[in-house]
C-alpha positions in Angstrom: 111.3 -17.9 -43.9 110.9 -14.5 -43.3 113.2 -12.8 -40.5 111.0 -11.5 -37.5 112.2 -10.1 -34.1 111.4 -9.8 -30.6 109.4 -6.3 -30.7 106.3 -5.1 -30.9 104.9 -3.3 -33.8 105.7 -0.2 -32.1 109.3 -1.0 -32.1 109.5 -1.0 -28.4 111.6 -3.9 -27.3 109.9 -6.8 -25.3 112.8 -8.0 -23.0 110.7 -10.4 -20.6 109.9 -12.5 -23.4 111.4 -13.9 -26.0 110.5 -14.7 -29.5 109.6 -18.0 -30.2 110.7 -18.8 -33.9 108.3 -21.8 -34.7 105.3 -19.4 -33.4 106.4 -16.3 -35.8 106.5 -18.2 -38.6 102.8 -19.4 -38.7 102.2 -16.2 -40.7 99.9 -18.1 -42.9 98.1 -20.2 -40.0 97.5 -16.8 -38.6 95.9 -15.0 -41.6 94.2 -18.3 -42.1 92.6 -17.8 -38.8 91.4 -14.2 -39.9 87.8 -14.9 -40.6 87.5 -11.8 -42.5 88.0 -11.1 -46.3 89.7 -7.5 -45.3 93.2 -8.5 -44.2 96.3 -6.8 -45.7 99.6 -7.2 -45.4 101.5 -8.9 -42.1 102.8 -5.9 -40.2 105.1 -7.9 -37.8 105.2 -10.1 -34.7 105.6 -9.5 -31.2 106.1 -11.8 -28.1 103.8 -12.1 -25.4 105.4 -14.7 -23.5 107.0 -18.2 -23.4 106.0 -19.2 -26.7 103.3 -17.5 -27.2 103.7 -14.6 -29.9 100.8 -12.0 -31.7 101.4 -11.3 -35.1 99.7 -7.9 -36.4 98.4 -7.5 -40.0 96.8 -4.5 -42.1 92.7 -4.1 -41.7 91.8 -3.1 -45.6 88.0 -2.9 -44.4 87.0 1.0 -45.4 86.2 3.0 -42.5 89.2 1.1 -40.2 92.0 3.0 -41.3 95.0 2.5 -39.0 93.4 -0.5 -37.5 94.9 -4.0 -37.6 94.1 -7.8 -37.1 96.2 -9.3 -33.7 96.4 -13.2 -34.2 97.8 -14.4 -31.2 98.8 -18.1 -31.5 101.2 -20.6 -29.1 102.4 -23.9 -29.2 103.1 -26.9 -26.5 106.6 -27.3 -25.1 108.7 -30.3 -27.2 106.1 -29.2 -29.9 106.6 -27.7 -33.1 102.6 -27.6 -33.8 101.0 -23.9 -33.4 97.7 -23.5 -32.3 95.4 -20.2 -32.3 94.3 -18.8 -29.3 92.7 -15.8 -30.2 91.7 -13.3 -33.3 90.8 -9.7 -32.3 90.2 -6.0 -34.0 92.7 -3.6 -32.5 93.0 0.0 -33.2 96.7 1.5 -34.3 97.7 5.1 -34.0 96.0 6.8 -36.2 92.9 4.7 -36.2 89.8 6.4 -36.0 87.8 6.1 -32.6 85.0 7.6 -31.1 85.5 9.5 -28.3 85.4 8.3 -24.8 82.3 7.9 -23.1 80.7 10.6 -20.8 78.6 9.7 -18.0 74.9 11.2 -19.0 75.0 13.7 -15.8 78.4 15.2 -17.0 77.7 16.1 -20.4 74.0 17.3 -19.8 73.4 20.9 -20.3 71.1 23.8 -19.2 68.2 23.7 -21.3 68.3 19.9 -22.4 65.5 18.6 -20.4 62.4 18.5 -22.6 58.5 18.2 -21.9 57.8 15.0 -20.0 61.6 14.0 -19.4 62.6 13.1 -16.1 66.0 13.9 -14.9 67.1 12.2 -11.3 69.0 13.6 -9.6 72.1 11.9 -7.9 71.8 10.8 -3.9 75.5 12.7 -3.5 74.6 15.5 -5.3 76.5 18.0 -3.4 74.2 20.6 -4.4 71.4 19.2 -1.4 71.5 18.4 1.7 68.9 16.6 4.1 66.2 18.5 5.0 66.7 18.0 8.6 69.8 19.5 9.1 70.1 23.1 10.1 71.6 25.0 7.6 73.4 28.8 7.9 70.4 30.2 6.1 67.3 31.7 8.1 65.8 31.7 4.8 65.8 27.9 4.7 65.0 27.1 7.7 61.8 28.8 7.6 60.8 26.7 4.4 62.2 23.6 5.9 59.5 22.3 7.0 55.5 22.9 5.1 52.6 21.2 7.0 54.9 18.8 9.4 56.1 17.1 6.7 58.6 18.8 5.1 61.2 18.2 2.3 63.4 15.5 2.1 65.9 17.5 1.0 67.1 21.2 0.4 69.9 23.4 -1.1 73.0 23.1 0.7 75.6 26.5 1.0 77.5 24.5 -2.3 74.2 24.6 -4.0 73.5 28.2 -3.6 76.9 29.5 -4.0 76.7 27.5 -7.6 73.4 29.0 -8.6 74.1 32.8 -7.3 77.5 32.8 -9.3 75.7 31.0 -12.3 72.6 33.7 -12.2 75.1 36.8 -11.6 77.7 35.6 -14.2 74.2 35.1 -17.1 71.9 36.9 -19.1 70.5 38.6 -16.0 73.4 39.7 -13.7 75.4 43.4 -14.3 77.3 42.2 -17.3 74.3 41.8 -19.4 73.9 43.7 -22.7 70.5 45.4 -22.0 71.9 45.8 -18.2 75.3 47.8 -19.6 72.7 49.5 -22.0 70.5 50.9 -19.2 71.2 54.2 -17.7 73.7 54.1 -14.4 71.3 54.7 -12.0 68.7 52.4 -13.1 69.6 49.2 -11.7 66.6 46.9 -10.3 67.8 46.8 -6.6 66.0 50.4 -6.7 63.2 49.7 -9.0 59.6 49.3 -7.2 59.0 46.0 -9.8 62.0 44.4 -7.9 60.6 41.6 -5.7 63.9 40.1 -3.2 64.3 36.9 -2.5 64.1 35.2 0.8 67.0 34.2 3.1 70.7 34.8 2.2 70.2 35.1 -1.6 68.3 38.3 -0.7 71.4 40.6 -0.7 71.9 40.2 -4.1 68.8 38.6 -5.9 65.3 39.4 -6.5 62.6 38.6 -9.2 61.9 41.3 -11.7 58.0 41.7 -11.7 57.3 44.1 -14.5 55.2 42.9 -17.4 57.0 44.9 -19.7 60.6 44.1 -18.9 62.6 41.6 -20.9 63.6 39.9 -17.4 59.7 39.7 -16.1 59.4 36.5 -14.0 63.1 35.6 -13.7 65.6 36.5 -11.0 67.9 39.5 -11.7 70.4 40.7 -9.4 70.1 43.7 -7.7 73.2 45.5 -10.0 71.6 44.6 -13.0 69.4 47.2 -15.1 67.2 47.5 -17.9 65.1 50.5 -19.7 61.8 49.5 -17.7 62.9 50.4 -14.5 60.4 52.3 -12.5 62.4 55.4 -11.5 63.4 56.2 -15.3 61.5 59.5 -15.9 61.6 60.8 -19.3 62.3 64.7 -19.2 59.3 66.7 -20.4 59.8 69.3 -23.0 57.8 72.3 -23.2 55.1 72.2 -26.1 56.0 74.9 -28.8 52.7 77.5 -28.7 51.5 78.4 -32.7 50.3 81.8 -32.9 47.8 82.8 -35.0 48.8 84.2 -38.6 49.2 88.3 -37.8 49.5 90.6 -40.8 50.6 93.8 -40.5 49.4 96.6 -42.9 51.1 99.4 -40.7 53.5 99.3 -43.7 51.1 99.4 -46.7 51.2 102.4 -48.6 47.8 103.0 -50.7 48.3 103.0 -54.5 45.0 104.0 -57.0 45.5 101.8 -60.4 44.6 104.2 -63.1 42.9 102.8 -66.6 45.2 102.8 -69.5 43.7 104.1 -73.4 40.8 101.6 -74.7 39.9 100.3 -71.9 35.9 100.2 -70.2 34.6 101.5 -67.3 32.4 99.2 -65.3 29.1 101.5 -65.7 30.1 101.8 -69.7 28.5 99.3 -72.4 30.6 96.6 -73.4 32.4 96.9 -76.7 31.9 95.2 -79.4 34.7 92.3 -80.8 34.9 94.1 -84.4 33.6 90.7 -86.0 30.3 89.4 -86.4 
């Protein structure tokens, strides 16, 4: 009979219980109850209680490295017959596992949300707050209520403090490449295409409005710059006059070209080539 012990595979001793010798010996009953063809060696025993024991062995099936079969079996007092009460799958160590689950609203990110998907939104979301409650923003509580009816809910200080430190932390606060790239002076709380927002989120924010800015139609902060803004002048440089071609012949000293031996006049007959 093979010696076994009262510990558990991890070697950490089991003191409330104690090994039941008739129970870690079915070895075989216990591999016999594995109803799997992928079972390795017997990795050892441990005690669960008053005779009741698990014994561990080896899962050969590929992919389940470092996973193992628990066989937990027991027998009836004045009984030397062992019963199985239970076959299960457990992961070792260094088994492989999938990492733990996320809830969908933790791991969703900006820009996930597709055409036609719907995304709730929680009914703690700490982000809102009822619409009827008065809020520290003028802003808000002019918007509060459209037509009598007003909205059910609306952004509460957490809410705005979130998106104003998201906004001025992007692409589109003072940090910005094109924004760091842009002359000091031309930052958009100045520009004329800068449209502020209402209520609190004024101080800081506004929506750029020029077609031809990279930032048209999304809210910038009032530090943040780009090329477009409406104040940058480009300095004019005087246009380089071309005179007319002048020559002077104040210089030009006369000089009569007289004909050398042999040669015509332009009143004389022509010569003759001395060939026929």
């Amino acid at each position: 009979m093979m010696r076994v012990t009262g510990t558990t595979l991890a070697g950490v001793p089991t003191p409330t219980a104690k090994l039941d010798q008739a129970c870690a010996g079915a070895v075989d009953d216990a591999r016999a109850a594995i109803m799997d063809e992928h079972v390795g060696d017997h990795l050892g025993v441990a005690a669960e209680g008053e005779r009741v024991v698990t014994h561990y062995f080896d899962c050969t099936l590929p992919g389940y490295r470092g996973w193992r079969w628990a066989v937990t079996v027991a027998r009836a007092p004045r009984s030397r017959h062992v019963t199985i009460c239970e076959t299960v799958l457990l992961p070792g160590d260094e088994a492989l596992m999938a990492p733990a689950w996320v809830p969908w609203h933790e791991r969703l990110q900006p820009g996930d949300l597709g055409v036609g998907d719907l995304l709730p939104t929680r009914a703690d979301d700490e982000r809102l707050t009822p619409g009827y409650v008065l809020s520290d923003d003028p802003g808000v509580e002019e918007i509060a209520w459209e037509l009598g009816l007003g909205r059910s809910r609306v952004m509460s200080r957490e809410g705005r403090a979130e998106a104003a430190q998201r906004w001025y932390d992007g692409d589109h606060g003072p940090e910005a490449p094109i924004s760091v790239g842009a002359p000091a002076n031309a930052r958009c709380g100045m520009c004329g295409f800068y449209l502020p927002l209402a209520g609190s989120l004024r101080q800081i924010f506004g929506v750029c409005g020029n077609l031809f800015a990279p930032d048209d139609g999304r809210v910038v902060s009032a530090d943040h710059g780009c090329g477009a803004h409406s104040e940058v002048l480009i300095e004019a440089v005087a246009p380089v006059e071309e005179l007319p071609t002048v020559y002077d012949d104040g210089d030009l000293e006369p000089v009569v070209v007289s004909r050398s031996a042999g040669s015509v006049a332009d009143d004389e007959p022509a010569e003759s080539y001395g060939h026929s």
